[in-house]
C-alpha positions as CSV (number, residue, x, y, z in Angstrom):
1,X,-38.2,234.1,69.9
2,X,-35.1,231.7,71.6
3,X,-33.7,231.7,68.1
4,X,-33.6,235.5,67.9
5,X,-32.6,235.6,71.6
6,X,-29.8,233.2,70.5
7,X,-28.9,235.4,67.8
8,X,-28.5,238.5,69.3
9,X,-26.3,236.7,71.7
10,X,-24.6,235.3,69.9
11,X,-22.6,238.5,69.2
12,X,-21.1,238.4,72.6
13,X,-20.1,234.2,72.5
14,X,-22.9,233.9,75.1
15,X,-25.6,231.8,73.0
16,X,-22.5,229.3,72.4
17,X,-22.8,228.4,76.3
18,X,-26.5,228.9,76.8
19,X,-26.7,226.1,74.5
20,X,-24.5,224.1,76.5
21,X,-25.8,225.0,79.2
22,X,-29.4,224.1,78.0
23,X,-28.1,220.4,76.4
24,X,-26.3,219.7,79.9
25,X,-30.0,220.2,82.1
26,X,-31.6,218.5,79.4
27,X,-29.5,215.4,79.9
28,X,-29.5,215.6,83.3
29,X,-33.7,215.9,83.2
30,X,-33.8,212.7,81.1
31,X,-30.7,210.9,82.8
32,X,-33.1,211.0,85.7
33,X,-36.1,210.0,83.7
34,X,-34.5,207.2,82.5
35,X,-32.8,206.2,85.8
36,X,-36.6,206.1,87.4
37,X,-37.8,204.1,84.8
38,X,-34.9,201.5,85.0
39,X,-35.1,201.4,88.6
40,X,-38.6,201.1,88.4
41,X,-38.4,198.1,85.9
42,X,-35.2,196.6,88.0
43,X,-37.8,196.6,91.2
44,X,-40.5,194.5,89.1
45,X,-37.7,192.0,88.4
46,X,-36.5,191.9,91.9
47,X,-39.9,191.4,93.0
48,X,-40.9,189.0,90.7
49,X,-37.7,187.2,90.9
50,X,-38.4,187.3,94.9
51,X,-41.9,185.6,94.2
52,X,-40.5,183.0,91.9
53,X,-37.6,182.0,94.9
54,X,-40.5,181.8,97.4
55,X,-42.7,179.7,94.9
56,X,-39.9,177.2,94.6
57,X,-39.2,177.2,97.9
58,X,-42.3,176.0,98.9
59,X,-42.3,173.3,96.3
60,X,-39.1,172.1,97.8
61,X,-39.9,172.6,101.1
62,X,-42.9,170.0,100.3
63,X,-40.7,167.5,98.2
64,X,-38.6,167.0,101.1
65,X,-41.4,166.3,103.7
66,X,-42.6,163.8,101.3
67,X,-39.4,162.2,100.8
68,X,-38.5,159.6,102.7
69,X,-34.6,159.0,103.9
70,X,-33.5,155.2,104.3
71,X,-30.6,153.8,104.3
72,X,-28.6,151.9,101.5
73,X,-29.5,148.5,102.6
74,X,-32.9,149.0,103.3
75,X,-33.5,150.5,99.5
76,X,-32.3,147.6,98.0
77,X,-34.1,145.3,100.3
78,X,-37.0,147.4,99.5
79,X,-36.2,147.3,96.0
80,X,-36.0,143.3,95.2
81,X,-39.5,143.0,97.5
82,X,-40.9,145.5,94.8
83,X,-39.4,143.4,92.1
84,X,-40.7,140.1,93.6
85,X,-44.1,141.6,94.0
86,X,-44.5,142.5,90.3
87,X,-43.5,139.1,89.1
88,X,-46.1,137.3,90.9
89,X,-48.2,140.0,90.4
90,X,-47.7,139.5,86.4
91,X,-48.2,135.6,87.1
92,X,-50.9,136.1,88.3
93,X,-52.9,138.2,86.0
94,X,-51.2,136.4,82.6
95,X,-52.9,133.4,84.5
96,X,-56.2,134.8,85.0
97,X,-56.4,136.3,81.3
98,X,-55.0,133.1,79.8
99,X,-58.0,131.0,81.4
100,X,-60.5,133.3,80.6
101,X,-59.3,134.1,77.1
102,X,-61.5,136.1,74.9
103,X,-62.1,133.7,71.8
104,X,-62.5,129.8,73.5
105,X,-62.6,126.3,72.3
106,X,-66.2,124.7,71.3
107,X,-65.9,121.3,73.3
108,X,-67.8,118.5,72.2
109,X,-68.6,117.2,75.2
110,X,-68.3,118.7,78.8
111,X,-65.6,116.1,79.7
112,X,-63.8,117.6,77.0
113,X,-64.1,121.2,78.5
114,X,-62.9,120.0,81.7
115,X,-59.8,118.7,80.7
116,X,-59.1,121.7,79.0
117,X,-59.3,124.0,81.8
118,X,-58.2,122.0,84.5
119,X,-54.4,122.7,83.8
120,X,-55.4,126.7,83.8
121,X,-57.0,126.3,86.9
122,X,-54.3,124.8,88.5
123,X,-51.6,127.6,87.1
124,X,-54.3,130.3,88.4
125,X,-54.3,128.3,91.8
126,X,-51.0,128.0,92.1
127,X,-49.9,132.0,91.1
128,X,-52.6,132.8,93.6
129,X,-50.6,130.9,96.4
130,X,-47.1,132.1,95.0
131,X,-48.6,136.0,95.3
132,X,-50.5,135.9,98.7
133,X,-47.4,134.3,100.3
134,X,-45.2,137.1,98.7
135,X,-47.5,139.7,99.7
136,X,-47.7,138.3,103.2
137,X,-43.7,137.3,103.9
138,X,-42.5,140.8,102.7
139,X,-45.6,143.2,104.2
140,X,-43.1,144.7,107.0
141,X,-41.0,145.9,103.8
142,X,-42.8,147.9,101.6
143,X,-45.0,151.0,102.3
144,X,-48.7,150.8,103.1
145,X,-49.7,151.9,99.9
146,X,-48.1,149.6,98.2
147,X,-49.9,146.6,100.0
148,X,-53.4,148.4,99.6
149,X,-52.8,147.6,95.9
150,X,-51.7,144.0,96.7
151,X,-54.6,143.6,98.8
152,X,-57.2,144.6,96.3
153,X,-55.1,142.1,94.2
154,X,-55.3,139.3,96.5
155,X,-59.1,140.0,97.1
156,X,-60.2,139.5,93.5
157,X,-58.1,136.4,93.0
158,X,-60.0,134.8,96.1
159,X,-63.5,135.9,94.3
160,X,-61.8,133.9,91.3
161,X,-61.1,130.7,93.3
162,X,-64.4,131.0,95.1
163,X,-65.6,130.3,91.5
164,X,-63.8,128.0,90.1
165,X,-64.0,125.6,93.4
166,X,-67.5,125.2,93.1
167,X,-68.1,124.4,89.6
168,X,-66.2,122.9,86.9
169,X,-64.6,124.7,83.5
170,X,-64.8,128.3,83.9
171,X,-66.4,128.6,87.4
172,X,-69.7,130.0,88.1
173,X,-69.2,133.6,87.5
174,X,-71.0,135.2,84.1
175,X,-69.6,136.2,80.5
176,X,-70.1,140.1,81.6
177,X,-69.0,139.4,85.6
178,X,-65.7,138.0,84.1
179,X,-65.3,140.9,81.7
180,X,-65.8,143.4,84.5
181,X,-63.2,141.2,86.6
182,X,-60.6,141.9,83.4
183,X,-61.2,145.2,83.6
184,X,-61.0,145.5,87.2
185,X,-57.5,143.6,87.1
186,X,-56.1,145.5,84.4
187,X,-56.6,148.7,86.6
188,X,-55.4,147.2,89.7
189,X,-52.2,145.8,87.9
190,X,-51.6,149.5,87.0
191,X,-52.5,151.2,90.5
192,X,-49.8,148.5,91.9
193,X,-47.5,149.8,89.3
194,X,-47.6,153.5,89.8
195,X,-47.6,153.3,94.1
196,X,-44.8,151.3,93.9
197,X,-43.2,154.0,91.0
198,X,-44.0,156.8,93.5
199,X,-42.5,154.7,96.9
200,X,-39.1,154.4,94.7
201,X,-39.3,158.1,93.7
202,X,-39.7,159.5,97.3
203,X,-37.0,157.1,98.6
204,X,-33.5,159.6,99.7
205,X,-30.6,157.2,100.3
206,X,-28.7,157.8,102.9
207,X,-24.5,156.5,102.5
């Protein structure tokens, strides 16, 4: 029917700006369409943008209370403390494993035994001292969770030399107490390790 409307009209040029007419609304109709859509797709992206600014907002807004701003000199002092701590603290447990090594000597004789140990309990004895006194001479420099770590440290080397001091060779503690005591160590080495990791990440120096 519009092509026979356009046809009789089209006799008198008017179908030629029907047309054009027609094709102009029509643009217009989905010019709008589309606008609304875009808009409507722009608005999710603002929004979600909005929510992705706000998310890491918060994140930085909680990095920053958790850091912790000292000055130049107190970082490095802070710093070689750390790096004193871990080599006694390394001392210490290399002195521990290397008396209580997995595979030991058969002795002869118990006089035999004791000679052999008495050296290893001396170098346990000895890193002991070297790492409580570190722990103890540096404790106003380093954070609180730092010297928990040292302190469980400290605590099972004193269980060690509770041993030891009352009996000869290996001390009085069993095969399986010893192996739970490795264990134990191994974990605390690696507790000490990571707290003071995370003290040195949180530290903001200030020039």
């Amino acid at each position: 029917m519009i092509t026979e409307l356009l046809e009789n009209l089209n006799h008198s040029g008017i179908a030629y700006a029907i047309v054009c007419a027609l094709s102009a609304w029509l643009g217009k109709v989905w010019a709008a369409r589309i606008g609304r859509s875009e808009n409507s797709k722009l608005q999710e992206q603002i929004t979600k943008l909005k929510d992705d600014l706000g998310r890491a907002q918060k994140i930085l807004s909680g990095e920053v209370q958790k850091s912790v701003h000292v000055h130049k000199v107190q970082f490095e002092k802070e710093f070689l403390v750390y790096q004193d701590l871990m080599k006694q603290a390394n001392r210490l447990r290399r002195a521990f494993f290397t008396l209580h090594r997995n595979l030991q000597p058969i002795f002869d004789n118990k006089k035999e035994a004791d000679t052999h140990f008495k050296p290893l309990r001396k170098d346990f004895a000895a890193a002991f001292e070297v790492a409580r006194d570190t722990v103890e001479e540096n404790r106003p420099f380093y954070a609180e969770e730092v010297f928990a770590q040292c302190d469980r440290l400290i605590e099972m080397a004193v269980t060690e030399l509770g041993s030891l001091s009352v009996a000869d060779g290996l001390g009085i503690l069993t095969f399986n107490e010893i192996d739970k005591m490795k264990k134990e160590l191994t974990q605390v080495h690696k507790d000490l390790t990571d707290s003071i990791r995370h003290r040195l990440d949180t530290l903001v120096i200030i020039e």
